[in-house]
Each structure stands twice: as structure tokens, then as C-alpha cells.
N, C-alpha and C positions, 0 to 999 in steps of 0.2 A: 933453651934447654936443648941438649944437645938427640940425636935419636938415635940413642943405643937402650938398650931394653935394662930395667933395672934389677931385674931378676937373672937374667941366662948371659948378659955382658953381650947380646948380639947388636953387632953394629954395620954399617956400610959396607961393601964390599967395591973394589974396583974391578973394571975388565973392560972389555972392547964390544963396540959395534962391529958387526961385521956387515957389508955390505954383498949384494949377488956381483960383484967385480972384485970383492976381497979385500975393499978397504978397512983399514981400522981407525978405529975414533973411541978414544975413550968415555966412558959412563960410566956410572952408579947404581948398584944395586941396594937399594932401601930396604933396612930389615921391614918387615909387617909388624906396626906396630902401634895400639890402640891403646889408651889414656883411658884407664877405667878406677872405680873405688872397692876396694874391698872391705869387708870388717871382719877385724879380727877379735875373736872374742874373750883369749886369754889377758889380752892387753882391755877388751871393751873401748874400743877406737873404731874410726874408719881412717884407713889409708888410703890417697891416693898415687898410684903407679902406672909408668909407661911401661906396658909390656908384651911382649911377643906373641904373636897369636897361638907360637908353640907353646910356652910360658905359661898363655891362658886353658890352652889344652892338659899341662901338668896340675894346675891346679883346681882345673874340674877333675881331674884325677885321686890327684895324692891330697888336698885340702891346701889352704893358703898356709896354713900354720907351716905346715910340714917343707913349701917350697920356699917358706923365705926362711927359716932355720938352715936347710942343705946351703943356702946363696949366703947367709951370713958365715957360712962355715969354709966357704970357697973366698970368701972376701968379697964378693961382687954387691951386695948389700948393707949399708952401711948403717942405717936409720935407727 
């Protein structure tokens, strides 16, 4: 599986090492991102999703119900 977040579409980002001489070397920046279950109660399921610790911030916020509705509305959730 790939590690892009299933909710916010965060994925990889690319950029350089920099060294104290100024070299550059390419890297990877890995989204933050934690394999958790949630339950949804209007469906009465649990789901599990890969998702961004921002992601998991929104939905100790706004409720799950509410972030995967805005993400199916964006297309980035499919389920």
C-alpha cells in the first residue's frame, strides 16, 4: 500500500540534503502517517484507514463522519 493518507491525499514530498559544504543529495520527506480504526456509526461499521496525523487532528475535531464526507466530496475517498 502505497503512503499517501486517505483522507487529505498527503503524500511524499521530494528535496535535497544539504550538507555544511553545500552539497545536495536527494530525499524524502514521508507524510506522518498512522494506520488506525475508526467506527462509524451511521453506516454501524468499523473502518480501517491510513491517515495523517493532521487528518487525525481534524477528526478529533470535526467527527469522522464529517471528514470523510468533505474527502468524498473532494474525491480523495473512494470507499
Amino acid at each position: 500500500m502505497s503512503r499517501v493518507c486517505e483522507l487529505t491525499g498527503k503524500k511524499a514530498m521530494v528535496g535535497n540534503n544539504v550538507s555544511h559544504a553545500l552539497n545536495r543529495t536527494k530525499r524524502k520527506f514521508n507524510a506522518n502517517l498512522i494506520t488506525k480504526r475508526f467506527y462509524i456509526p451511521e453506516e454501524d461499521k468499523w473502518v480501517t484507514l491510513k491517515v495523517s496525523t493532521a487528518a487525525l487532528k481534524n477528526i478529533n475535531k470535526l467527527g469522522i463522519s464529517a471528514v470523510l464526507k468533505e474527502s468524498r466530496e473532494k474525491g480523495i475517498y473512494t470507499k
